[in-house]
C-alpha positions in Angstrom: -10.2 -20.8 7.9 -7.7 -18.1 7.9 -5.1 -17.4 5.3 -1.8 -17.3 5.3 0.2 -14.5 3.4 4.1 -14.9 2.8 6.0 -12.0 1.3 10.0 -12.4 0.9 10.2 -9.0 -0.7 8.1 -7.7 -3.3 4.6 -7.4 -2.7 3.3 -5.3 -6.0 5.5 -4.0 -9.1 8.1 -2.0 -6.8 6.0 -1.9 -3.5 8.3 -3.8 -1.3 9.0 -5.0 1.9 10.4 -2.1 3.1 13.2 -2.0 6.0 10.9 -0.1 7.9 8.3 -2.4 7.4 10.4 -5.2 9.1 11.6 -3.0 11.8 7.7 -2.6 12.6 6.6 -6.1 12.4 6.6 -8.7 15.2 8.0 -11.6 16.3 5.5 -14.6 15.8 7.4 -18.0 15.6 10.9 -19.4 15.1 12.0 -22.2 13.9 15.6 -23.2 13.9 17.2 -20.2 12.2 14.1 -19.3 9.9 12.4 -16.3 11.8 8.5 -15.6 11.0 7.1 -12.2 11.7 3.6 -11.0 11.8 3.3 -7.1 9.6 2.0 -4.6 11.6 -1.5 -3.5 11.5 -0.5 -0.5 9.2 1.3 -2.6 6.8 -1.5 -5.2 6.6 -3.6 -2.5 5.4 -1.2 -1.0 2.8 -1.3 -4.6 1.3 -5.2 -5.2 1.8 -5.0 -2.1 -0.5 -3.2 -2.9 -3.1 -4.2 -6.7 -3.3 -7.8 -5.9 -3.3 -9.1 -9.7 -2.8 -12.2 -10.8 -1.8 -12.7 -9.9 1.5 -9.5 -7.8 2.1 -12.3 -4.8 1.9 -14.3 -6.1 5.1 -10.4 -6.8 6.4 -9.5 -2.9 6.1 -12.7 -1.7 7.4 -12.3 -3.8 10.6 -8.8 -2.8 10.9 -9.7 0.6 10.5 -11.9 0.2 12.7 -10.1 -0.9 15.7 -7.8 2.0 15.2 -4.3 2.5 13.1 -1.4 5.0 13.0 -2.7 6.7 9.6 0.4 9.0 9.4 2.9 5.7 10.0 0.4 4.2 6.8 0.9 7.6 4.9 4.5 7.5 5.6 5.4 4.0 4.3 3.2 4.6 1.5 4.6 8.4 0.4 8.3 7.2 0.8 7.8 3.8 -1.6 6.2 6.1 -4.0 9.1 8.9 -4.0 11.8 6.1 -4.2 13.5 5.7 -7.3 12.1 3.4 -9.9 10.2 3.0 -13.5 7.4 5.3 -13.4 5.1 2.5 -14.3 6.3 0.1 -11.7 4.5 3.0 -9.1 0.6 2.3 -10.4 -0.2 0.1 -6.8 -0.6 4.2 -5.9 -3.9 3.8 -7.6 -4.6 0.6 -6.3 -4.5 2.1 -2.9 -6.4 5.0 -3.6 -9.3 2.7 -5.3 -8.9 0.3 -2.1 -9.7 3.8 -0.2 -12.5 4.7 -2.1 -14.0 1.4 -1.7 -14.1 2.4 2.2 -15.5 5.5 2.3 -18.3 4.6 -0.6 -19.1 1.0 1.0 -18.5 1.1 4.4 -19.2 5.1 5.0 -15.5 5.4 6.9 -13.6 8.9 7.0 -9.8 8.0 5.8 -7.9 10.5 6.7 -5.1 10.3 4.1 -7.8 9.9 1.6 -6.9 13.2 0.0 -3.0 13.0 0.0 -3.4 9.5 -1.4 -5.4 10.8 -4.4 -2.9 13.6 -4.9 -0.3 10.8 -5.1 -2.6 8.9 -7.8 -3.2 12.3 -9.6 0.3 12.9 -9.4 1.2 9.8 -10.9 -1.8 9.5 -13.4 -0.7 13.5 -14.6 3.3 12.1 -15.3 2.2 9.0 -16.8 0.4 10.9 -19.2 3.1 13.2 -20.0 5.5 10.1 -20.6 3.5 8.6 -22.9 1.9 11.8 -24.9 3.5 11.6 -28.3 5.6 14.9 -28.8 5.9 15.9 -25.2 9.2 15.6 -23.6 9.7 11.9 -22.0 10.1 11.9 -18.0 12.1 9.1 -16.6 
């Protein structure tokens, strides 16, 4: 049985369906004037990542497996992260960088934005902390 995943915009806290998300998914069905696109590759991975559901890890390892664009996946994944938003809405970084983990450590893959994505998650861990550290100057 497979499953079926609809997204209409958000898909975790501000992670989003991004306009260049759309641009690189593809045409599946349509029906009247209600158009159904498949995500690309990439993008299915950034939200096997963050979802983190039973079986989505044997689902990344088999995508990345059969080959993906790692600096398109970096890409969508930096420029969500440096858009504008609630700091807090941004913790899906450390989703992804747990969902990478779970890869290297389980399946023995090589990711090679492993290390950009944890300076992302460090990054955001490091201003968290600084936000919410009484007597410190608040970031926005």
């Amino acid at each position: 049985m497979r499953n079926l995943d609809v997204f209409a915009g958000r898909i975790s806290y501000d992670f989003e369906l991004s306009e260049p998300m759309w641009q690189r998914s593809i045409l599946s069905r349509t029906f009247g004037d209600l158009v159904v696109k498949d995500a690309s590759r990439e993008d299915i991975l950034i939200m096997k990542l963050i979802a983190n559901r039973d079986g989505d890890a044997d689902d990344c390892a088999a995508l990345m497996g059969a080959g993906l664009d790692f600096d398109a996946v970096y890409e969508e994944i930096e420029r969500q992260y440096r858009k504008a938003g609630e700091l807090e809405q941004k913790i899906w970084i450390t989703y992804i960088e747990e969902g990478i983990g779970r890869q290297e450590e389980e399946f023995s893959m090589k990711v090679p934005i492993a290390d950009k994505i944890s300076e992302l998650a460090n990054e955001y861990r490091e201003r968290l902390y600084r936000k919410l550290k009484p007597g410190e100057p608040r970031e926005s």
